[in-house]
TIVEX-591262 format. One line per field, with one value per residue (C-alpha): residue number from 0; residue in three letters; x, y, z. Coordinates in nm, 3 decimals, padded with zeros to 5 digits. Layout:
N
pos [NUM_...]
code [ala_...]
c1 [X_...]
c2 [Y_...]
c3 [Z_...]
This chain:
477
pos [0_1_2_3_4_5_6_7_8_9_10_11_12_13_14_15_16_17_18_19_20_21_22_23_24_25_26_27_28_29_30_31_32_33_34_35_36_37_38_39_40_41_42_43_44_45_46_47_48_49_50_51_52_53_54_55_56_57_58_59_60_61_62_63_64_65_66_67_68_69_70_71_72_73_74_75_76_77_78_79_80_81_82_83_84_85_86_87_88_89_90_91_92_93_94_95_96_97_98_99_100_101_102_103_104_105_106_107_108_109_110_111_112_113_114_115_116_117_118_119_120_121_122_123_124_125_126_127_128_129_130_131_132_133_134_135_136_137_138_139_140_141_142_143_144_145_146_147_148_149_150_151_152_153_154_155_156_157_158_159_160_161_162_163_164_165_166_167_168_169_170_171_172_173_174_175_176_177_178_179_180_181_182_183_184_185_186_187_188_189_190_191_192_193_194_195_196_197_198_199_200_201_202_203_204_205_206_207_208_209_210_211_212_213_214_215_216_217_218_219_220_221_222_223_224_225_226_227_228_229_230_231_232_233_234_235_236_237_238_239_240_241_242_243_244_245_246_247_248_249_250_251_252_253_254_255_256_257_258_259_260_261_262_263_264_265_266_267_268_269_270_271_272_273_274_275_276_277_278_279_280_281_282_283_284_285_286_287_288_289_290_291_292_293_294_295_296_297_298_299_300_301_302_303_304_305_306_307_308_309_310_311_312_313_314_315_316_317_318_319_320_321_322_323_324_325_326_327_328_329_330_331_332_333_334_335_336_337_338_339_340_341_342_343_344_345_346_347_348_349_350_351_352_353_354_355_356_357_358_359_360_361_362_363_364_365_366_367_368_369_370_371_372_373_374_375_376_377_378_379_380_381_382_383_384_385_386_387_388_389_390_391_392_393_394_395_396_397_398_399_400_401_402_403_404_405_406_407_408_409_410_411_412_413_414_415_416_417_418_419_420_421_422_423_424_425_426_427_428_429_430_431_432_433_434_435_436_437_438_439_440_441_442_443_444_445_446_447_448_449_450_451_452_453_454_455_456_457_458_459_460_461_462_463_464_465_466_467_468_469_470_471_472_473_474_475_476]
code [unk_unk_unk_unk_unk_unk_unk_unk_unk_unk_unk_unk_unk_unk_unk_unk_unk_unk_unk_unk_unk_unk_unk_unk_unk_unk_unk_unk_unk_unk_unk_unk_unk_unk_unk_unk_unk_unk_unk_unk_unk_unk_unk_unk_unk_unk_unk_unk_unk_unk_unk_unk_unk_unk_unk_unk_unk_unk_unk_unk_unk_unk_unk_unk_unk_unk_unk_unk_unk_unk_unk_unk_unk_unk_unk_unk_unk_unk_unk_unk_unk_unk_unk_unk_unk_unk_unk_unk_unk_unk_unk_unk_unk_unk_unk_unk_unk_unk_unk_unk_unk_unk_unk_unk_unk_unk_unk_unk_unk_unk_unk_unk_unk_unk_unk_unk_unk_unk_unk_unk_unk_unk_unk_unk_unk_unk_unk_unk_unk_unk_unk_unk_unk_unk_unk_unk_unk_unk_unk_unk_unk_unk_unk_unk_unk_unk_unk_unk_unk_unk_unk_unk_unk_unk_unk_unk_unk_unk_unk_unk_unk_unk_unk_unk_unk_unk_unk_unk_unk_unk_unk_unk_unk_unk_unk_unk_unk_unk_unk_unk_unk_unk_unk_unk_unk_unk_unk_unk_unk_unk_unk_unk_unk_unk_unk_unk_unk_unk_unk_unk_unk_unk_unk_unk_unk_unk_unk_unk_unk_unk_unk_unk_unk_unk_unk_unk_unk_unk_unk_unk_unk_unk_unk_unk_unk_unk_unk_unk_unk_unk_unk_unk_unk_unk_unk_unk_unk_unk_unk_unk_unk_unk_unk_unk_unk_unk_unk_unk_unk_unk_unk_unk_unk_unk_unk_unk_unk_unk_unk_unk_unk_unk_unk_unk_unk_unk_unk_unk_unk_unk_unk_unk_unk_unk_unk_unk_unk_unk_unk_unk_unk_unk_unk_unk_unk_unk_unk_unk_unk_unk_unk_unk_unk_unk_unk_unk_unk_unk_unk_unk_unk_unk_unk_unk_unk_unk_unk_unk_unk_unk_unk_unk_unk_unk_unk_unk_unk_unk_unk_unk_unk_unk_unk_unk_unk_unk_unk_unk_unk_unk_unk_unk_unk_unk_unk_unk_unk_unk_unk_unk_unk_unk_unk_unk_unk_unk_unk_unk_unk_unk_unk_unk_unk_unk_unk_unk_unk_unk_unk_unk_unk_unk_unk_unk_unk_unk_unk_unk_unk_unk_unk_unk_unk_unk_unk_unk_unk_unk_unk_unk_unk_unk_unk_unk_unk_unk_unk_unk_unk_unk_unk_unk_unk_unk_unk_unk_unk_unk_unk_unk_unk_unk_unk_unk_unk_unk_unk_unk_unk_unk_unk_unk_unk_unk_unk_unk_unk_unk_unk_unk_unk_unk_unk_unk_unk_unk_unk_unk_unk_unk_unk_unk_unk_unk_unk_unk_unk_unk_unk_unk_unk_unk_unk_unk_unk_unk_unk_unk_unk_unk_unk_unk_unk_unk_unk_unk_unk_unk_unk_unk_unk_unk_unk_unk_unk_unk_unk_unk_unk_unk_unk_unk_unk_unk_unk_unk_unk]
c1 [01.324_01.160_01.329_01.452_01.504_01.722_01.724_01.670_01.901_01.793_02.004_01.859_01.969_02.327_02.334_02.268_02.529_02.790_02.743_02.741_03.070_03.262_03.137_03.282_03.609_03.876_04.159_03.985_04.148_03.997_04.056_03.876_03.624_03.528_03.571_03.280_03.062_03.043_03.014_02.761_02.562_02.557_02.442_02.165_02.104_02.033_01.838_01.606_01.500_01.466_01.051_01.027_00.757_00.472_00.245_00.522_00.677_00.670_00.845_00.598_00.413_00.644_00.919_00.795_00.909_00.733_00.402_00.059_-00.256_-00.477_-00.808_-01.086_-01.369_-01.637_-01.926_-02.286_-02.339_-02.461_-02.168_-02.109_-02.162_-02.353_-02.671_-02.542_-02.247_-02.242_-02.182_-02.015_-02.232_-02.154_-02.507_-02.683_-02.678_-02.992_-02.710_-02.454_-02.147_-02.192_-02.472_-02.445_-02.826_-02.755_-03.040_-03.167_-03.060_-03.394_-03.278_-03.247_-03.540_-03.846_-04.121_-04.387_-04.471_-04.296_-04.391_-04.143_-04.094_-03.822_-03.516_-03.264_-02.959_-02.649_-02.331_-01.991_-01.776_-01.478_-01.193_-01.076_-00.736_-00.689_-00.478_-00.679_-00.511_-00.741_-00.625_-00.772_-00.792_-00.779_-00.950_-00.729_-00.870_-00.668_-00.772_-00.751_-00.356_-00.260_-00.295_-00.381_-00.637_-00.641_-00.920_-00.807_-00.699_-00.794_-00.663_-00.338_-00.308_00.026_00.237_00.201_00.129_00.136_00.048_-00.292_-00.443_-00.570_-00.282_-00.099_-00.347_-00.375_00.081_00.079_-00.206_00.043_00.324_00.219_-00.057_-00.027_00.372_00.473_00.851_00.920_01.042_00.706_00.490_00.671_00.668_00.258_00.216_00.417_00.261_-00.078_-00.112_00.168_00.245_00.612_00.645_00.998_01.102_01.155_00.799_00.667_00.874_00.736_00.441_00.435_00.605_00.317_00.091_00.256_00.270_-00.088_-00.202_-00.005_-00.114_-00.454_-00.446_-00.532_-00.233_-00.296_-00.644_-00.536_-00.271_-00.564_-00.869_-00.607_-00.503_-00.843_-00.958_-01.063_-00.838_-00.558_-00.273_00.127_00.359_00.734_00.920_01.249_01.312_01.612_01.685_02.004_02.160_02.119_01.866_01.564_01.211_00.901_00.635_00.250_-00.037_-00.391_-00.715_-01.011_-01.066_-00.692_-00.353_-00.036_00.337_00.611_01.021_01.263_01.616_01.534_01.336_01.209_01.072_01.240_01.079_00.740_00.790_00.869_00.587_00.415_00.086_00.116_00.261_-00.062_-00.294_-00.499_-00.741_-00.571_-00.276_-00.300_00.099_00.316_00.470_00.792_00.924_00.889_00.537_00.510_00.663_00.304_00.179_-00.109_-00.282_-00.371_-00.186_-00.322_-00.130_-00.187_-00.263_-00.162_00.167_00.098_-00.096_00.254_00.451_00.266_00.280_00.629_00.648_00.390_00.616_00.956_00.993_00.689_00.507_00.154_00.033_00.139_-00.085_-00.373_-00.340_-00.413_-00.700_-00.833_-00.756_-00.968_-01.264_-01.209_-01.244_-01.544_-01.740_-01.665_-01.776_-02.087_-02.138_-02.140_-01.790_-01.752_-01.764_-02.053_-01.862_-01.886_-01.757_-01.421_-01.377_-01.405_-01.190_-00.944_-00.900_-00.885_-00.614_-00.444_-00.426_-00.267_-00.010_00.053_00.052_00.362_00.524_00.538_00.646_00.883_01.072_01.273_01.667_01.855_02.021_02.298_02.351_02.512_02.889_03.156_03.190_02.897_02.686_02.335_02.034_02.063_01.892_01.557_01.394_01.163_00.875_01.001_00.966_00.651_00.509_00.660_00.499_00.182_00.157_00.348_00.077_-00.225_-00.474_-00.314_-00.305_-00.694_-00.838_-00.991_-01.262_-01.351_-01.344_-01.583_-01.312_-01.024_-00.997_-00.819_-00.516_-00.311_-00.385_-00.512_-00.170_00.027_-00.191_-00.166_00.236_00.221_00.201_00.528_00.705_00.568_00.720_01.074_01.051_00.941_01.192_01.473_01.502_01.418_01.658_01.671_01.433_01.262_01.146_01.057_00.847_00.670_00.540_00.417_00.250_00.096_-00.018_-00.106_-00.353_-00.502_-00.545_-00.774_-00.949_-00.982_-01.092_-01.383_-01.513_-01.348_-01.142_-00.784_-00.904_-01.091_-00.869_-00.547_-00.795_-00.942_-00.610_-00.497_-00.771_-00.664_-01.018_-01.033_-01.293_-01.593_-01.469_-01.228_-01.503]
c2 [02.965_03.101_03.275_03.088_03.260_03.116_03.341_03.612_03.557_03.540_03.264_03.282_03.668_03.572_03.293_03.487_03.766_03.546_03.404_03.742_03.780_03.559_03.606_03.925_03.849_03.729_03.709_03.372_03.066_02.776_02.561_02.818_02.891_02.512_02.471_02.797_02.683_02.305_02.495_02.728_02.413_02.204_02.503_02.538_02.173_02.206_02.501_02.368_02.099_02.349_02.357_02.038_01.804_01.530_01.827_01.870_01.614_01.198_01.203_01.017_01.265_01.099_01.240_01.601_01.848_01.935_01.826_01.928_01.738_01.919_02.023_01.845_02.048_02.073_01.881_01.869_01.542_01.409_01.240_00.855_00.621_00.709_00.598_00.246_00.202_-00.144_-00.120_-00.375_-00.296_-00.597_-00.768_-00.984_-01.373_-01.605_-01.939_-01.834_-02.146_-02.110_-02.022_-01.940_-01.918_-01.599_-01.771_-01.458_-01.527_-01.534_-01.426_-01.074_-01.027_-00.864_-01.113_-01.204_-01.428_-01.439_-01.603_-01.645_-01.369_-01.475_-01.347_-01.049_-01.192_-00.967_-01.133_-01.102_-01.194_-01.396_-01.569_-01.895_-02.000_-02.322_-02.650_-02.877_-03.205_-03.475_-03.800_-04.067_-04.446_-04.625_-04.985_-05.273_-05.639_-05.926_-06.235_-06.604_-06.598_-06.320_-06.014_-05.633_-05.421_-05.036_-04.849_-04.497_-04.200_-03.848_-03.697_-03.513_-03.762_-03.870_-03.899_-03.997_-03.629_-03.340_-02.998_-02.947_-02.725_-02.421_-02.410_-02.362_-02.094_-01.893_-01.894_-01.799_-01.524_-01.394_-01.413_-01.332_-01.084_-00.935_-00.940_-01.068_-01.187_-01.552_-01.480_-01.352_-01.577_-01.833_-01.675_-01.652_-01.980_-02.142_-01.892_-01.889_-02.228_-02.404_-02.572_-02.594_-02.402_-02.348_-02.050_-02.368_-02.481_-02.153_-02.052_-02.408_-02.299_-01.982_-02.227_-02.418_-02.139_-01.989_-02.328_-02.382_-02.075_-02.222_-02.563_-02.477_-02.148_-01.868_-01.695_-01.803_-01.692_-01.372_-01.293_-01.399_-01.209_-00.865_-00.900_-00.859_-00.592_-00.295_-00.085_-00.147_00.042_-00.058_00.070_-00.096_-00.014_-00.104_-00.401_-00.546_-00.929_-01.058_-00.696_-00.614_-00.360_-00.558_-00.440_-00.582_-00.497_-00.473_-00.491_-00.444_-00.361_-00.270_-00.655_-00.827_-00.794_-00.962_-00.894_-00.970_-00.955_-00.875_-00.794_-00.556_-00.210_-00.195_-00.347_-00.706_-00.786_-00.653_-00.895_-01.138_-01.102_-01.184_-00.949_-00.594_-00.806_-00.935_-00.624_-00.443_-00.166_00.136_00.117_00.394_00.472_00.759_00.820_00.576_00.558_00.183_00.164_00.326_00.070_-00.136_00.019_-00.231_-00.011_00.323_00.503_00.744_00.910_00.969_01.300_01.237_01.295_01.592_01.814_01.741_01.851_02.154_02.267_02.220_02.431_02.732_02.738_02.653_02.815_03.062_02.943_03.093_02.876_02.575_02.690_02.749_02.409_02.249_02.395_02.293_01.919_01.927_02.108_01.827_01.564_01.706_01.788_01.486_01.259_01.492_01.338_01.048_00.944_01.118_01.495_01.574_01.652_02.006_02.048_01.809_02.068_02.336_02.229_02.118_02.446_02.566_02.330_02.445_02.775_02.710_02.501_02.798_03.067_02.797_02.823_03.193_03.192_02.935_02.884_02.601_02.622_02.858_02.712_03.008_02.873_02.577_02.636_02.594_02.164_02.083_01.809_01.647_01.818_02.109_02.106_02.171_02.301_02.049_02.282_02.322_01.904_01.877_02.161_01.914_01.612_01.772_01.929_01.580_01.390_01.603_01.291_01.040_01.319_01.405_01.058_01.031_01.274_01.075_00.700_00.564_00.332_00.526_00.725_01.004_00.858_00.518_00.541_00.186_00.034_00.240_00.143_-00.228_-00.213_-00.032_-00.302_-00.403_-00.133_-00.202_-00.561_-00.418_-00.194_-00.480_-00.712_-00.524_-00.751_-01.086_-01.303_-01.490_-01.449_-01.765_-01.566_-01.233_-01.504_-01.673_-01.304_-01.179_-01.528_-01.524_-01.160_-01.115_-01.425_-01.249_-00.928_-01.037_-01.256_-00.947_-00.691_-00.960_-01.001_-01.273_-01.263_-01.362_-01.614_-01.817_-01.765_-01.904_-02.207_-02.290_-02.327_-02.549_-02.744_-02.789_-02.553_-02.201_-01.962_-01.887_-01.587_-01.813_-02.020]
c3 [-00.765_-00.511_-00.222_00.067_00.404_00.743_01.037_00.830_00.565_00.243_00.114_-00.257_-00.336_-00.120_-00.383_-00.664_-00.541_-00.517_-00.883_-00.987_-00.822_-00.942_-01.320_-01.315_-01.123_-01.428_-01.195_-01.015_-01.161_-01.368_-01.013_-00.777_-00.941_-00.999_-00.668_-00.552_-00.796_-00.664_-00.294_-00.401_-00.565_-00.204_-00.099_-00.312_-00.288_00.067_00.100_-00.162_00.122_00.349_00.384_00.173_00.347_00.281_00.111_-00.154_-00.208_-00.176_00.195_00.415_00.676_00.962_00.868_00.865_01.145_01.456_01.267_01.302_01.274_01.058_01.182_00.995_00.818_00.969_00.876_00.895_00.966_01.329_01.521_01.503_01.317_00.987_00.798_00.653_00.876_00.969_01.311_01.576_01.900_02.154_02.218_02.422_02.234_02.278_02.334_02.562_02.606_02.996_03.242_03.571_03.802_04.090_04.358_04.612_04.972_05.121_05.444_05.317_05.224_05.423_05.569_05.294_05.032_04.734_04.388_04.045_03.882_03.632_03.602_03.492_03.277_03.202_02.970_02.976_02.662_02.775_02.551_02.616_02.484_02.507_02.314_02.179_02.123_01.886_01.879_01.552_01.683_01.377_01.424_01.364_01.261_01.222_00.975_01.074_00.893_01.107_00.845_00.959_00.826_01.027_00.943_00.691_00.877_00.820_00.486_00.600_00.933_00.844_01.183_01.505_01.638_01.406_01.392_01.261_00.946_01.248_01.388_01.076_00.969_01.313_01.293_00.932_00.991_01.314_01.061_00.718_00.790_01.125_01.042_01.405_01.437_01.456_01.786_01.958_01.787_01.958_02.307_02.204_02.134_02.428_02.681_02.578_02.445_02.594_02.236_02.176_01.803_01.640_01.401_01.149_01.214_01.151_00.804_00.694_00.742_00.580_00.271_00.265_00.276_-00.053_-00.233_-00.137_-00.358_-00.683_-00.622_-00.531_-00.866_-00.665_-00.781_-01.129_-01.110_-00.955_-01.218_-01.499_-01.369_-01.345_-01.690_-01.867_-01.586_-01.715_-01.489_-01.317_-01.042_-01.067_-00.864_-00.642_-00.377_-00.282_-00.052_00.140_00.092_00.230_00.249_-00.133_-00.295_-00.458_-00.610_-00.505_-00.741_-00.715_-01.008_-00.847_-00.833_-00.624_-00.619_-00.671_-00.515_-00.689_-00.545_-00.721_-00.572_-00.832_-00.842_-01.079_-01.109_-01.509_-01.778_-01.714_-01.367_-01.455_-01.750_-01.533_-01.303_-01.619_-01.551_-01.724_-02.063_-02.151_-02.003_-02.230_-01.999_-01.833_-01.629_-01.354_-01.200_-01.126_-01.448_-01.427_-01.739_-01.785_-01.761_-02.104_-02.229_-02.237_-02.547_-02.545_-02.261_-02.224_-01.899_-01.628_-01.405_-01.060_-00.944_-00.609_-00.714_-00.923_-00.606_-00.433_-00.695_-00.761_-00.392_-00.398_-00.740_-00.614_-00.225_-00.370_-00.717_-00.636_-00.990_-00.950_-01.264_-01.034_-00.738_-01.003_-01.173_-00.794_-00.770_-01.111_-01.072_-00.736_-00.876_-01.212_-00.950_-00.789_-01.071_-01.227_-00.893_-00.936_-01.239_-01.189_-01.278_-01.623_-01.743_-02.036_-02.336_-02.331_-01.969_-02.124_-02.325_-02.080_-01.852_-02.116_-02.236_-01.886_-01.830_-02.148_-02.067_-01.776_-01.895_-02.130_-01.865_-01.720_-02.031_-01.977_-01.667_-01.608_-01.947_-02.045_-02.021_-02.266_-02.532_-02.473_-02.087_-02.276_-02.181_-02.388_-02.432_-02.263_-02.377_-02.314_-02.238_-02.018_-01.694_-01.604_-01.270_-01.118_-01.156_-01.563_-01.524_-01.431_-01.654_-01.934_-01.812_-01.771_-02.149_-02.274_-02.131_-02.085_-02.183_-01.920_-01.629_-01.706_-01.804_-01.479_-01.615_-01.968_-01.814_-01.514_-01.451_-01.386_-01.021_-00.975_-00.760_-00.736_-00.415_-00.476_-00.579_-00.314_-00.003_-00.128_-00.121_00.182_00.412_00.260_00.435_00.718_00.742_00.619_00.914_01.144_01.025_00.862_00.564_00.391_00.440_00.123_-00.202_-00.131_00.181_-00.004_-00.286_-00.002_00.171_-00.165_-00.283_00.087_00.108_-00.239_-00.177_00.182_00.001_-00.235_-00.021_00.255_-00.071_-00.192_00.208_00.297_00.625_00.670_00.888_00.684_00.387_00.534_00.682_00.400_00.234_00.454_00.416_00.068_-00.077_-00.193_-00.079_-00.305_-00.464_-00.689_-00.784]
């Protein structure tokens, strides 16, 4: 390990000297020296976070300590908005709603005659919120023997008053997608619309919403069109429903979103999700274990996760293999985005036996665990360093970590599956928790749906209205 300094001190060689101490004292008993050794591990344990931060490890950049924003390169490109951009300039419209004629006051104006000249017209864009109440009179006819006939109402016109399909849509986009709390989305819609709208009202609402997408197959069409992608990202993160740990777990692409809530972390809830089972491209994730349990797809790992590691490993254990293998995974990805999404074969094997030689140099120079460290009774593997770890998983599974280079499909991240689940976080830290499972199952039906809609161009807007309306956008077509 690398050394690690506070105030001076250099708390690695103090750590180090103290072993060294107490191997050679024999008059320590068997219950002091237990207890140094678990002291001098918390103390280890601790200074090994000591510098630890979102460049080396999977803590979020929040949490690191008096951060800095990084400057950006500098580029040659002009400022604003580039070639292609599609830009949202506010201009002038032909039809404006309202129209208000500014007459000269004449009396201002120096003696002469004056003829038309037409006119200057500036706009301003206003908003108008406003309740909108539509009331159906159904005819009624009466025969000679005194029968009624009333004329059909509206599909879905079932009571005398009743919210409506937009209003449903605009509280379940506030809800489910913008992730507003019951609470304000009441206070918006009694302020701003003066419509009376109950917590009840609105977790119906988002109910509907998700039983809409089942009844309607979006999610069945989702979970169908991800199973015979070509490539695919899976990753979970823990979520809080009713107090207790659960998993909610995410299989996407570029084009779908499905969430899943589980109870459970492995094999069995991904199972249950009933997605990766039957999935047969490449399965990009961060190397938990259970993915590889899906032997009917090929795996790639995200390398993401391996630049953090590997700064940790070069500024923590001081591995200079580790700071070499960074820099060869970002000039794999470059080259390979220079051409064109694959590598000729003879640069694959260039940089494979670039990559090899590396790995080798980090055989040399940090070595596995001694088999004569085992002490007496010991059993199980002995421990590895987290820079030994990764050097593992990189030889182990040199074609997952590098198939980004050999297949089109395949990026170089799963950046893909972790922004999709981030949002998720972002409601637990809104909210807290779910309060039951039948919530958690109606947020991931709901989002799942909006997040495909919102990657194929289709806003949230129309997608939550057009369920209501009991149709499916285009893209499901």
């Amino acid at each position: 390990m690398g050394a690690v300094s506070i105030d001076g001190i250099n708390i690695t060689e103090a750590i180090a000297n103290a072993k060294a101490a107490i191997d050679s004292d024999k008059t320590l008993s068997p219950g002091t020296r237990s207890v140094i050794e678990v002291l001098l591990l918390v103390v280890t344990l601790l200074s090994n976070r000591i510098g630890v931060n979102s460049n080396n490890s999977s803590k979020p950049p929040s949490s690191d300590p008096n951060r800095e924003k990084k400057t950006r390169k500098k580029s040659n490109k002009p400022q604003g908005g580039q070639e292609g951009h599609a830009g949202s300039t506010l201009e002038q419209v032909e039809n404006p709603d309202q129209t208000n004629e500014l007459k000269l006051n004449r009396k201002t104006l120096p003696p002469g005659k004056y003829m038309p000249g037409g006119h200057e017209s500036r706009q301003v864009v206003e908003i108008e919120i406003s309740r909108l109440i539509i009331e159906y009179q159904a005819e009624v006819l009466i025969d000679e023997k005194g029968k009624r006939f009333v004329a059909d109402f509206p599909k879905g016109v079932t009571r005398p008053i009743q919210y409506g399909s937009s209003l449903k849509a605009h509280a379940v986009y506030m809800s489910q997608y913008q992730l507003i709390p019951y609470k304000r989305i009441e206070e918006y819609f009694a302020d701003q619309l003066s419509i009376p709208l109950s917590a009840g009202s609105i977790f119906n609402f988002n109910k509907q919403a998700a039983q809409l997408t089942k009844t309607l197959g979006a999610e069945d069409r989702i979970k169908s069109e991800l199973r015979k992608s070509n490539q695919m990202h899976a990753d979970e993160t823990g979520i809080n429903i009713g107090g207790k740990n659960h998993w909610l777990h995410c299989a996407s692409n570029v084009q779908w979103t499905h969430f899943h809530p589980h109870k459970e972390r492995g094999k069995g809830a991904m199972d249950d999700a009933d997605v990766l089972p039957h999935f047969g491209g490449v399965l990009s994730h961060d190397h938990w274990k259970p993915y590889y349990s899906y032997t009917a797809c090929k795996h790639s790992l995200c390398n993401a996760h391996h630049v953090r590691e590997l700064e940790f490993a070069s500024e923590k254990d001081n591995q200079k293999w580790a700071a070499q293998m960074q820099t060869l995974l970002f000039a794999i990805n470059d080259k390979t985005h220079e051409a064109g999404g694959t590598l000729s074969s003879r640069q694959e094997k260039y940089y494979r036996k670039k990559y090899r030689a590396l790995i080798s140099k980090g055989e040399a120079e940090c070595p596995g665990p001694n088999p004569s460290d085992r002490k007496k009774g010991q059993r199980g593997r002995l421990k590895k360093s987290k820079s030994r770890n990764l050097l593992d998983r990189l030889r182990d599974f040199e074609c997952d970590v590098l198939r980004f280079m050999v297949d089109a499909d395949v990026p170089f991240t799963n950046n893909q599956g972790e922004n999709d689940i981030r949002m998720t976080k972002v409601q637990q830290k809104i909210s807290g928790c779910f309060r039951s499972m039948e919530g958690a199952e109606i947020f991931c039906s709901t989002r799942g749906y909006i997040s495909t809609c919102r990657k194929q161009g289709v806003g949230a807007t129309h997608a939550l209205t057009s369920l209501f309306g009991g149709t499916l956008p285009s893209i499901f077509n």
